[in-house]
C-alpha positions as CSV (number, residue, x, y, z in Angstrom):
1,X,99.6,97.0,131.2
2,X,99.1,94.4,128.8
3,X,101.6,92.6,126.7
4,X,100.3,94.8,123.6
5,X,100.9,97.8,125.0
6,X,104.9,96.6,125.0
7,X,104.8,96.4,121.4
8,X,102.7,99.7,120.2
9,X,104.2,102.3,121.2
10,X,105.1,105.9,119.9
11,X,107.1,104.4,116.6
12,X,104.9,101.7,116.1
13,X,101.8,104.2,114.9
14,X,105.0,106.4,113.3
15,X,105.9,103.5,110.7
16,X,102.5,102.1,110.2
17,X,101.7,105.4,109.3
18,X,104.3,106.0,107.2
19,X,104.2,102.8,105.5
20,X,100.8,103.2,105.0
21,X,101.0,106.5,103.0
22,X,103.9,104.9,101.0
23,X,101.8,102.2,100.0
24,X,98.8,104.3,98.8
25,X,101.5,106.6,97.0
26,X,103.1,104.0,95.2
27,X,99.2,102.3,94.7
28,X,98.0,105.3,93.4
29,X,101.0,105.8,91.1
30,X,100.8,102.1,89.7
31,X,97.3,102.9,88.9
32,X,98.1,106.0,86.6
33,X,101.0,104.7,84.6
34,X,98.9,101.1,84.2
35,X,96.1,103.2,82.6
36,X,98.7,105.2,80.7
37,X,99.9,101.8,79.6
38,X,96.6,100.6,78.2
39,X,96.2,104.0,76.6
40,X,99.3,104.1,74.8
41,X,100.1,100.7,74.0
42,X,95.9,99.0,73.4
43,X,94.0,102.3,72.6
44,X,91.8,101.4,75.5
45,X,91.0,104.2,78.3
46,X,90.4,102.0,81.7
47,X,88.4,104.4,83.3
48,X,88.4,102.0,86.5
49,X,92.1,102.9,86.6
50,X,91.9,106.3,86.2
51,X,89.2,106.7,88.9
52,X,91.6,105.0,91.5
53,X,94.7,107.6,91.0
54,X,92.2,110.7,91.0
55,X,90.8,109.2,94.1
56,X,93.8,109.3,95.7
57,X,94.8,112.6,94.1
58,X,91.7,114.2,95.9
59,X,91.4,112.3,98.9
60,X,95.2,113.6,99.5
61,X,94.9,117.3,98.9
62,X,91.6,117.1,100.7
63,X,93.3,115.8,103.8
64,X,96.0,118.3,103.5
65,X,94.0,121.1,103.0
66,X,91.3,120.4,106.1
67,X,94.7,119.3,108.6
68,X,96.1,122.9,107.4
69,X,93.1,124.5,108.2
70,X,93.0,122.7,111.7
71,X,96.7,123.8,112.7
């Protein structure tokens, strides 16, 4: 045993993965309504911004659809 294996255990992996997929939520979402932002209020599409949130749009369903597929 080493003195790692004290700390990571079972809920360990549970809230860094949870935490994780909060993060790119909330990520994702900050990168939609910040384009929105500089749509509505500077007429100015940021297609860097858009990219990120459809990323993540994709890269989600993707994931969902191949672990569905897999169980």
């Amino acid at each position: 045993m080493t003195p790692l294996s004290d700390f990571v255990d079972e809920r360990f992996l549970t809230h860094r993965l949870r935490s994780t997929s909060i993060a790119g939520i909330i990520a994702a979402m900050l990168s939609i309504l910040l384009s929105g932002y500089r749509y509505y209020m500077d007429h100015v599409i940021s297609w860097d911004l858009i990219s990120v949130g459809l990323t993540f749009i994709v890269v989600k369903y993707s994931a969902m659809a191949f672990y569905r597929m897999k169980d």
